[in-house]
C-alpha atoms as a printed R data frame, in Angstrom:
    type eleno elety resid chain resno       x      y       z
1   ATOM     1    CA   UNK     A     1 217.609 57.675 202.445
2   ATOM     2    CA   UNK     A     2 217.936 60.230 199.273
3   ATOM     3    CA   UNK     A     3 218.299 63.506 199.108
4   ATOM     4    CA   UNK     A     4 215.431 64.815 196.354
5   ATOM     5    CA   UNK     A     5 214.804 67.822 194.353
6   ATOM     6    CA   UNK     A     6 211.246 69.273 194.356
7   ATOM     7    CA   UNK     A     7 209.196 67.557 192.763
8   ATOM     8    CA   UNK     A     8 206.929 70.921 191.259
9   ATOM     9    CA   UNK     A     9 209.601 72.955 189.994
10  ATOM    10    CA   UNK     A    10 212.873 70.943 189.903
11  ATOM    11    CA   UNK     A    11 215.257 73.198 192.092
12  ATOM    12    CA   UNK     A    12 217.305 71.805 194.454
13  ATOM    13    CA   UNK     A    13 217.361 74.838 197.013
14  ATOM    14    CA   UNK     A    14 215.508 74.536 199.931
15  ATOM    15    CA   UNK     A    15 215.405 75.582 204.098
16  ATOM    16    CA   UNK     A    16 214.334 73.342 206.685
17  ATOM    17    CA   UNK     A    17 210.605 73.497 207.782
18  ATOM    18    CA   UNK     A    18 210.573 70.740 210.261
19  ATOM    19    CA   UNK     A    19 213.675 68.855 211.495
20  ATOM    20    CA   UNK     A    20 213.596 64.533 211.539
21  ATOM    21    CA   UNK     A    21 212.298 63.333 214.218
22  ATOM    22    CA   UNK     A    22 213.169 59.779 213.888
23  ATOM    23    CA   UNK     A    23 216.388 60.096 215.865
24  ATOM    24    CA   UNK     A    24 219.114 58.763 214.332
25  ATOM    25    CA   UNK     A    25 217.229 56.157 212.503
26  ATOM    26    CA   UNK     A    26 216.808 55.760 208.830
27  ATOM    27    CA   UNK     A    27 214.549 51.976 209.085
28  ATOM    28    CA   UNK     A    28 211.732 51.951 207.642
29  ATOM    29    CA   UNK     A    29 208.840 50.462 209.255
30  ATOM    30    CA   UNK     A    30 206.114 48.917 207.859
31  ATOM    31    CA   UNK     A    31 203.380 49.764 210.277
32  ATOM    32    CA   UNK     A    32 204.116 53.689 210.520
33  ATOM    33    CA   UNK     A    33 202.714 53.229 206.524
34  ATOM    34    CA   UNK     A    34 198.862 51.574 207.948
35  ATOM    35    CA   UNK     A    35 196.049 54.787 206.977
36  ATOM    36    CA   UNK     A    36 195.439 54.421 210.378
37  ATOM    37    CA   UNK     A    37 199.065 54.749 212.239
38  ATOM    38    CA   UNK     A    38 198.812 57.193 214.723
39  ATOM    39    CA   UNK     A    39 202.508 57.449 215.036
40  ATOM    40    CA   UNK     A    40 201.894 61.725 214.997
41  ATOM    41    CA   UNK     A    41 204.984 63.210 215.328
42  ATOM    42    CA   UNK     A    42 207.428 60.817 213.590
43  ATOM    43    CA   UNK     A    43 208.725 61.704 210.053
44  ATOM    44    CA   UNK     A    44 212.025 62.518 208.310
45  ATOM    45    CA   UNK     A    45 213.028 66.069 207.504
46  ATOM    46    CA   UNK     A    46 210.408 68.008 205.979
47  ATOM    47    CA   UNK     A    47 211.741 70.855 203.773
48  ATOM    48    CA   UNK     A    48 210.176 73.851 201.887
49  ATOM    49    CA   UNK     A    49 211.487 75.006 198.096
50  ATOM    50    CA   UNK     A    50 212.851 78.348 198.052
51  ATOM    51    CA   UNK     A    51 211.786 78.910 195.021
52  ATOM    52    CA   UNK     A    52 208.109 77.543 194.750
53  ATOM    53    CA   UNK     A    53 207.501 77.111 198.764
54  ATOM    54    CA   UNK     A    54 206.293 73.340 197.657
55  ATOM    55    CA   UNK     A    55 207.325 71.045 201.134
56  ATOM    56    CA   UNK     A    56 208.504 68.109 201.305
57  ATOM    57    CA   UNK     A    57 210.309 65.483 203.072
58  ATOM    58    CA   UNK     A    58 214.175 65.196 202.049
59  ATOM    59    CA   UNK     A    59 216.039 63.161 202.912
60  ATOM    60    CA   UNK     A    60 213.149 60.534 202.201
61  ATOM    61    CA   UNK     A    61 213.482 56.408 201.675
62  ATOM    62    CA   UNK     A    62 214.100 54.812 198.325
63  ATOM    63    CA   UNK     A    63 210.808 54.412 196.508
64  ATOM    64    CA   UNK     A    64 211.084 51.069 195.775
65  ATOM    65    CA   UNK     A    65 211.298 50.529 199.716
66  ATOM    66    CA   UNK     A    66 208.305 52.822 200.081
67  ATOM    67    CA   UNK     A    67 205.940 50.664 197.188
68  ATOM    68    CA   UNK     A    68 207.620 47.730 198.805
69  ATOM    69    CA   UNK     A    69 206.150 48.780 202.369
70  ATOM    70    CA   UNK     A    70 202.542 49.963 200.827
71  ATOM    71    CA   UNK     A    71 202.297 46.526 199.335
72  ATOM    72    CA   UNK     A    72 203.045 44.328 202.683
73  ATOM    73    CA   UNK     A    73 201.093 46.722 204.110
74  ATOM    74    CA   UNK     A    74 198.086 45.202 206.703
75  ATOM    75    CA   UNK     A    75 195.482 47.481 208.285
76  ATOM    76    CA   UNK     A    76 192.386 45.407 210.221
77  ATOM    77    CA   UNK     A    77 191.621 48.917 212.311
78  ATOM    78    CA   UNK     A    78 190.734 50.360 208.772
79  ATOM    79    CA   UNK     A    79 188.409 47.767 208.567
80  ATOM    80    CA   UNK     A    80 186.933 48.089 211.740
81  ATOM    81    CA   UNK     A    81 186.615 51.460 210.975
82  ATOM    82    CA   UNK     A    82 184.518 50.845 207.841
83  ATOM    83    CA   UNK     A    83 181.186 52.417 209.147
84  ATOM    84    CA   UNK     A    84 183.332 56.396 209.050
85  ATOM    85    CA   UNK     A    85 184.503 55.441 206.106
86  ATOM    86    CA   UNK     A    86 181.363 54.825 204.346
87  ATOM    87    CA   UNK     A    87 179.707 57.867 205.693
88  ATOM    88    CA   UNK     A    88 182.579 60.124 204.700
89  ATOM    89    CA   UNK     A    89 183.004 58.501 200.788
90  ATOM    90    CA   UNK     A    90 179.221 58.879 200.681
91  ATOM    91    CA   UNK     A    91 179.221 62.401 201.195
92  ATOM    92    CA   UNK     A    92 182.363 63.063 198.887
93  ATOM    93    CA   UNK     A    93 180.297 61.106 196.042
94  ATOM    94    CA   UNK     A    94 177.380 63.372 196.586
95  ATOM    95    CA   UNK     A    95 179.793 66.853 196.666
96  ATOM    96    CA   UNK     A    96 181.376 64.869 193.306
97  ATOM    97    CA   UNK     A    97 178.363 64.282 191.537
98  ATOM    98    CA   UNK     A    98 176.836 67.746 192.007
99  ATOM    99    CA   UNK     A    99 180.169 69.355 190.465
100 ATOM   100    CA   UNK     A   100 180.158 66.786 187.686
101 ATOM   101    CA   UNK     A   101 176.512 65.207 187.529
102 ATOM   102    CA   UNK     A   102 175.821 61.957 188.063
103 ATOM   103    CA   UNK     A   103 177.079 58.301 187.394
104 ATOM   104    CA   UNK     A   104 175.041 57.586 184.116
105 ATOM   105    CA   UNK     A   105 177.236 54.645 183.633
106 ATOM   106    CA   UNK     A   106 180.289 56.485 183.530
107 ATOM   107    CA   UNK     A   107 183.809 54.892 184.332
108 ATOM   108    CA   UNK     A   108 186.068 55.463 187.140
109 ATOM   109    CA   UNK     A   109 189.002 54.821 188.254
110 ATOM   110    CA   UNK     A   110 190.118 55.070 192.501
111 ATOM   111    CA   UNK     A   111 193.977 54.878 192.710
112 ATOM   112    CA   UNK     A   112 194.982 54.249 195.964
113 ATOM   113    CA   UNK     A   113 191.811 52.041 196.832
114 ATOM   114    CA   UNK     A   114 192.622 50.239 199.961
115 ATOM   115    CA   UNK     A   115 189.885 47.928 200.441
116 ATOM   116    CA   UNK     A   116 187.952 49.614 198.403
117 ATOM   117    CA   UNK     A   117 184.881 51.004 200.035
118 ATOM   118    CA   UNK     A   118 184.679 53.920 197.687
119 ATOM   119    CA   UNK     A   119 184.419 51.750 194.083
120 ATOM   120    CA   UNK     A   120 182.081 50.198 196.744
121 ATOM   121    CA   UNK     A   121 179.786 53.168 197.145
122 ATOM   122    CA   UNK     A   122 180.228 54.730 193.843
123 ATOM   123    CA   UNK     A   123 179.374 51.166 191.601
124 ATOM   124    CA   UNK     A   124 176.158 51.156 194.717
125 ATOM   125    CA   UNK     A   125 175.318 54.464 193.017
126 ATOM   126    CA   UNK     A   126 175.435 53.605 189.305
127 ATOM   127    CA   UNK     A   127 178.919 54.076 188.136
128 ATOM   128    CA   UNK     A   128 181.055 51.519 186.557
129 ATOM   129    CA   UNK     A   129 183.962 51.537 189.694
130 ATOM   130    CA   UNK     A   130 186.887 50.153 189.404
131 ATOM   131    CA   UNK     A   131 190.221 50.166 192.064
132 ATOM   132    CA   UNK     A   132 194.016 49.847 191.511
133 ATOM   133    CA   UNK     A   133 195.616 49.296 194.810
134 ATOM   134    CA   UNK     A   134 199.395 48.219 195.990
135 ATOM   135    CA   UNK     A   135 198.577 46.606 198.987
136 ATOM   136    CA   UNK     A   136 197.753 42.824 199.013
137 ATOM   137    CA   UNK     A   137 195.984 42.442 201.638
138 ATOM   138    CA   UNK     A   138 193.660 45.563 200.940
139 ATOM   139    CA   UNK     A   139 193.263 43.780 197.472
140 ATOM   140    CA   UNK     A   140 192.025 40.865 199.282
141 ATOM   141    CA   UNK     A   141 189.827 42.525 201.257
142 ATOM   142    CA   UNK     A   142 188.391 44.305 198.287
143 ATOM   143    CA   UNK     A   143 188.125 41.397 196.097
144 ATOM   144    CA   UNK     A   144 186.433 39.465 198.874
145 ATOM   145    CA   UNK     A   145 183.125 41.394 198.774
146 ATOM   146    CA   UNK     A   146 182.970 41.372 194.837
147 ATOM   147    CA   UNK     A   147 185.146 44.706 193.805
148 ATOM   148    CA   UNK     A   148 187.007 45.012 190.861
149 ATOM   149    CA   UNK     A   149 190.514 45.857 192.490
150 ATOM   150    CA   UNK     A   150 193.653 45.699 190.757
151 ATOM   151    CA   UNK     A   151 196.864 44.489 192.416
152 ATOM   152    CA   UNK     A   152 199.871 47.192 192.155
153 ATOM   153    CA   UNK     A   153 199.677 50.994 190.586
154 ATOM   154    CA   UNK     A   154 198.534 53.222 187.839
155 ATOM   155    CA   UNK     A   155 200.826 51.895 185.868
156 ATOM   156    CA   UNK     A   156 199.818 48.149 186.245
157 ATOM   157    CA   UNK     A   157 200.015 46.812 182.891
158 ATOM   158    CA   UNK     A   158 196.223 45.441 183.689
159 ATOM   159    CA   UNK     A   159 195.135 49.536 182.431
160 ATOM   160    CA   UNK     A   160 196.938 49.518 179.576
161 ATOM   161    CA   UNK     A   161 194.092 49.879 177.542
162 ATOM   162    CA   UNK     A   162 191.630 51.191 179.720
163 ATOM   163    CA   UNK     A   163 190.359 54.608 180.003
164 ATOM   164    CA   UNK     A   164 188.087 56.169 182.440
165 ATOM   165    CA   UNK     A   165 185.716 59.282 182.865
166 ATOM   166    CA   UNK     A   166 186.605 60.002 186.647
167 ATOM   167    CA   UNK     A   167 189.511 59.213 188.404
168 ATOM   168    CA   UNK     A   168 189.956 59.662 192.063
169 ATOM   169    CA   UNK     A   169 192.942 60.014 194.454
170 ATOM   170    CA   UNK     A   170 191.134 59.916 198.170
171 ATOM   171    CA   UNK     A   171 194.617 60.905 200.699
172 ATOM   172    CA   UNK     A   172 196.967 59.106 198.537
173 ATOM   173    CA   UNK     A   173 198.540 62.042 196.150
174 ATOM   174    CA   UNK     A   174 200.803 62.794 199.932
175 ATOM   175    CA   UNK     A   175 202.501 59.124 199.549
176 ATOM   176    CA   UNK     A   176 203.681 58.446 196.594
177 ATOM   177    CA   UNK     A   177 207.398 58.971 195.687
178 ATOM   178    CA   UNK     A   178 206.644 61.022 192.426
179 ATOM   179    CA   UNK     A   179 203.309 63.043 192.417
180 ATOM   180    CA   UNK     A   180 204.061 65.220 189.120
181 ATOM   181    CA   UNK     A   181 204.664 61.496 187.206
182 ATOM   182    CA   UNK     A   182 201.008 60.227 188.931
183 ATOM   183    CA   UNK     A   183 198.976 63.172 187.710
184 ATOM   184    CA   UNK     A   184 200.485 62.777 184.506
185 ATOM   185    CA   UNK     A   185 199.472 58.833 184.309
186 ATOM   186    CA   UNK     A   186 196.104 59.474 185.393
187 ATOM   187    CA   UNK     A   187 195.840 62.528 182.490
188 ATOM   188    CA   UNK     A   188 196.592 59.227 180.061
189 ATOM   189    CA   UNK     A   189 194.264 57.334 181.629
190 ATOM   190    CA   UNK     A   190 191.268 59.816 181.658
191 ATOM   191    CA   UNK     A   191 189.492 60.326 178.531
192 ATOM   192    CA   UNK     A   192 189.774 63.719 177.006
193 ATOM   193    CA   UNK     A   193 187.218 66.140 178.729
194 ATOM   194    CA   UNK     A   194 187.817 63.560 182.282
195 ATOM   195    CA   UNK     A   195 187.609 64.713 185.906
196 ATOM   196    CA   UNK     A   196 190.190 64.141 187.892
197 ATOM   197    CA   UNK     A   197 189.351 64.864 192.202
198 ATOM   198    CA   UNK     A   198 192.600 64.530 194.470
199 ATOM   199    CA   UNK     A   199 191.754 65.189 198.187
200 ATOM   200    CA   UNK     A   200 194.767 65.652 200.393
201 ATOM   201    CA   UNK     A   201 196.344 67.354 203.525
202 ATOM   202    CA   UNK     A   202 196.695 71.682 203.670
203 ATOM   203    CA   UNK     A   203 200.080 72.150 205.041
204 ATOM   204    CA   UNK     A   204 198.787 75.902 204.472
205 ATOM   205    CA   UNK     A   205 195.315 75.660 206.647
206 ATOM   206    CA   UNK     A   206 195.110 77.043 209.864
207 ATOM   207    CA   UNK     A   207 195.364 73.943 211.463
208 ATOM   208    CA   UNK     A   208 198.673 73.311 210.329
209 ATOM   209    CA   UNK     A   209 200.189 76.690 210.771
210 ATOM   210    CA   UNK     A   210 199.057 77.272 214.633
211 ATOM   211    CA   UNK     A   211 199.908 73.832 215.694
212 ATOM   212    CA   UNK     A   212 203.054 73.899 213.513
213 ATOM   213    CA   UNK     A   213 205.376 70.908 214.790
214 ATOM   214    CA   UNK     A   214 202.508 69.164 216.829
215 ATOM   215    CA   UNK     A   215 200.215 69.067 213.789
216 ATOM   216    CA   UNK     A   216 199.692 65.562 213.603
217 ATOM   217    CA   UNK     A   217 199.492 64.311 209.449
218 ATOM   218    CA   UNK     A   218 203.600 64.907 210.102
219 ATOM   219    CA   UNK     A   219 204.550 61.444 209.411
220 ATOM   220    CA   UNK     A   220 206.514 58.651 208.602
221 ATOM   221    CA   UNK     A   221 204.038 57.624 205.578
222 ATOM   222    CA   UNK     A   222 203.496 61.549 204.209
223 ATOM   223    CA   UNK     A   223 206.275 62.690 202.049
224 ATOM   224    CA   UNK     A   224 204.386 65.234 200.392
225 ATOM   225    CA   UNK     A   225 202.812 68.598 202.292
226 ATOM   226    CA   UNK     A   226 200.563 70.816 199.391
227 ATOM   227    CA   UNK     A   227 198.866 73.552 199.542
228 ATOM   228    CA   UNK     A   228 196.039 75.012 197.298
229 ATOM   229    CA   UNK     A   229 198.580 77.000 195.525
230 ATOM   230    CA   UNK     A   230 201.031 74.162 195.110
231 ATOM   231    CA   UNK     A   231 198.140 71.543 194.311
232 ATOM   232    CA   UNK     A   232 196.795 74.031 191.686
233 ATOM   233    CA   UNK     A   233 200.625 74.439 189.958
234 ATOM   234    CA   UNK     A   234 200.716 71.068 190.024
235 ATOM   235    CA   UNK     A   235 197.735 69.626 188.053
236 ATOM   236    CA   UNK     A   236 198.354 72.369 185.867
237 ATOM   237    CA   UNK     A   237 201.897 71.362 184.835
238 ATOM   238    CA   UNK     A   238 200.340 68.007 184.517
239 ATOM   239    CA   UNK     A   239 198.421 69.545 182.048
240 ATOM   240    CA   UNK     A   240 194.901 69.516 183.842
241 ATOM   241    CA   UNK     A   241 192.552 72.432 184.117
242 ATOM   242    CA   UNK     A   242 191.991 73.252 187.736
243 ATOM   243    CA   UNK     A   243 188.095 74.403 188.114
244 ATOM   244    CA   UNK     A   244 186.999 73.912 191.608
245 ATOM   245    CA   UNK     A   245 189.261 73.872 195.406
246 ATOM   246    CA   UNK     A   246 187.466 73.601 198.439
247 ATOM   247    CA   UNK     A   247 187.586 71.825 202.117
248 ATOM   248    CA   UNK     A   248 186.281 68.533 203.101
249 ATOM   249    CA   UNK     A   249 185.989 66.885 206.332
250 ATOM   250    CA   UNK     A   250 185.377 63.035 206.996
251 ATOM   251    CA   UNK     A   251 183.253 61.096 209.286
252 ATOM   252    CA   UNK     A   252 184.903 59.304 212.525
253 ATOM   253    CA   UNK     A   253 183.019 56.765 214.932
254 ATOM   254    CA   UNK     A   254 183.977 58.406 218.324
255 ATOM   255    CA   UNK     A   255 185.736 54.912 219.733
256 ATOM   256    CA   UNK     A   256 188.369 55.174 216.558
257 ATOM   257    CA   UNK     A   257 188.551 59.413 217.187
258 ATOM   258    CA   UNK     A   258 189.466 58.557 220.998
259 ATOM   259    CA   UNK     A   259 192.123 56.147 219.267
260 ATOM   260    CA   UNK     A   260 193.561 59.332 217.302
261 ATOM   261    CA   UNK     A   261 193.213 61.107 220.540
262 ATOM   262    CA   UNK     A   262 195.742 58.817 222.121
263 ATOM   263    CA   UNK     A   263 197.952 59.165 219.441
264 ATOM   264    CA   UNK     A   264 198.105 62.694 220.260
265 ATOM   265    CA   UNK     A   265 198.265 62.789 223.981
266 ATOM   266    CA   UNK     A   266 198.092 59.341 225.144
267 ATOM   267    CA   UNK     A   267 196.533 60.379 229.026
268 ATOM   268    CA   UNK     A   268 193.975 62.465 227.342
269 ATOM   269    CA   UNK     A   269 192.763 60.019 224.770
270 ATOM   270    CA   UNK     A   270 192.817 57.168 227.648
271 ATOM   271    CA   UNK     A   271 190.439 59.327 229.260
272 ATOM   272    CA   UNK     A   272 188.816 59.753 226.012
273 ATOM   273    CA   UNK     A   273 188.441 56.030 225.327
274 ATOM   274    CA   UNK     A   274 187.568 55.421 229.003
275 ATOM   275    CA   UNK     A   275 184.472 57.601 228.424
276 ATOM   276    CA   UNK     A   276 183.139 56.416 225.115
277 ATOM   277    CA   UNK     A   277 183.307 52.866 226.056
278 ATOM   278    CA   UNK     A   278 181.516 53.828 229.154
279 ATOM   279    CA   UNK     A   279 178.795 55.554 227.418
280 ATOM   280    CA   UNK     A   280 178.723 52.775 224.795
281 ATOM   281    CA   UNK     A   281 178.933 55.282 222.242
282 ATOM   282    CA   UNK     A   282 182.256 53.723 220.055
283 ATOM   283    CA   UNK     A   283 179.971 52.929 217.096
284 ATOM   284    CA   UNK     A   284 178.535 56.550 216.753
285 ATOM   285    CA   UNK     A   285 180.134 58.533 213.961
286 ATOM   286    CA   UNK     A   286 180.333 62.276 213.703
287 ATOM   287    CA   UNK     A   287 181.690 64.386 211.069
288 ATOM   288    CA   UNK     A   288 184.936 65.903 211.782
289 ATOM   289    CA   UNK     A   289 186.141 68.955 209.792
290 ATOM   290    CA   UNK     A   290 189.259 70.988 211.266
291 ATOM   291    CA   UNK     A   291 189.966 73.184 207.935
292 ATOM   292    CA   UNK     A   292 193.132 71.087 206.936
293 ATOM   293    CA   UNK     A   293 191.713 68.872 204.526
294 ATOM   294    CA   UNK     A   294 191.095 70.092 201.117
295 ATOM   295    CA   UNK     A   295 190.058 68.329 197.490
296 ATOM   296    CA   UNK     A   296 190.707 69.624 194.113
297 ATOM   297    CA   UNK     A   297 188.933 68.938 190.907
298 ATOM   298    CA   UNK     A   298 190.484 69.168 187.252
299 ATOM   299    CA   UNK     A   299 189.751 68.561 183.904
300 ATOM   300    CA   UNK     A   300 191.802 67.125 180.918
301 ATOM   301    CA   UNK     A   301 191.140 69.091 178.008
């Protein structure tokens, strides 16, 4: 593991926010980096700058090992869970299309696709989707119902050439080793006057700051904690105009929430699972909105 500077102003001075809780142990696995690991609770030291407040985890794991983990990455509960997820990218393409109209035929780009079930929804609704995405299987997956899903990152030599009116970073701006150097690819890949929408964690919310170390998107796979403030500085180094901030909840089917539950409190959410299944209720989905998920929306020039 590497010790890092921050990663929105450069400075290498920083206090601890939250000591490692992976005892001792610098491995890396694999399955802590699923969407849907519900290993809450395990992550390296997380850090905040003194002089910008951005947090972070540092030490953190070489990011080749990190891209090398996101792309043997395997995740069949996602799957399962596809019914949530459609419900909750349907809703964020109606929010997005009311700040920025609608598809018309436009482009658009999702980094961080996963099996893509947003270029899903959005090409569904009229816009010319496409997905870049490390993980093989997820590619699979994607490619298997028809998507256009590119194998590896934003700087896959396949988008060389391309460039896109929208491009959309659903929980994946938290993972990657080097978020300043991703906003600044996706400005080169938008076309000038582009929308850019990068949804995330609030490491500022409410949520976060009463439940402090027990808040549970602490983990192995996040390496990056923002803020609105932080967020905003951000895209705006990266050269983006910021014009909209705001909180967004998801949809869960209750039988994958009780899962989550267990992750947090593993007698509690076996009660909670107990009582689902006995209702038969593990297929209905309800929208779940706790204040500490927020999206921002930007503009290149």
């Amino acid at each position: 593991m590497n010790y890092v500077n921050c990663n929105l102003c450069g400075a290498d001075e920083w206090v601890v926010r939250f000591p490692s809780t992976l005892n001792g142990s610098a491995d890396l696995d694999v399955d802590a980096f699923r969407c849907t690991s519900a290993s809450y609770g395990r992550h390296p030291q997380i850090v905040a700058c003194q002089q910008c407040g951005y947090v972070y985890a540092n030490p953190r794991w070489e990011s080749a090992d990190v891209l090398t983990a996101y792309t043997a990455v395997e995740d069949a509960t996602y799957a399962e869970e596809r019914t949530g997820r459609e419900l909750t990218f349907s809703k964020h393409l109606r929010d997005m299309e009311q700040r920025i109209g609608p598809a018309n035929g436009r482009s658009l780009l999702d980094v961080g696709a996963y099996i893509g079930v947003f270029v899903e929804v959005a090409r569904d609704a009229g816009w010319n989707a496409y997905g870049v995405e490390p993980s093989r299987w997820g590619v699979r997956m994607g490619r298997a119902r028809g998507l256009p899903i590119i194998q590896g990152t934003q700087h896959s030599p396949a988008l060389q050439n391309m460039a896109f009116d929208v491009i959309t970073m659903w929980d994946v701006i938290e993972h990657v080793d080097d978020p300043l150097s991703e906003l600044r690819k996706a400005y080169s890949l938008l076309k000038p006057g582009g929308v850019i929408v990068v949804h995330t964690m609030n490491i500022d919310s409410v949520t976060a700051r009463l439940m402090g170390e027990r808040w549970p998107w602490l983990m192995d796979m996040h390496i990056h904690y923002f803020g609105r403030k932080t967020l905003t500085a951000m895209m705006r180094k990266a050269g983006f105009d910021v014009f909209w901030t705001g909180t967004q909840g998801r949809y869960l089917r209750l039988g994958y929430l009780a899962t989550r539950v267990r992750g947090l409190h593993s007698g509690l959410g076996q009660l909670a699972e107990r009582i689902v299944k006995r209702l038969h209720l593990e297929s209905v989905a309800i929208p779940v909105n706790f204040g500490d998920l927020f999206t921002v929306y930007a503009r290149r020039p």
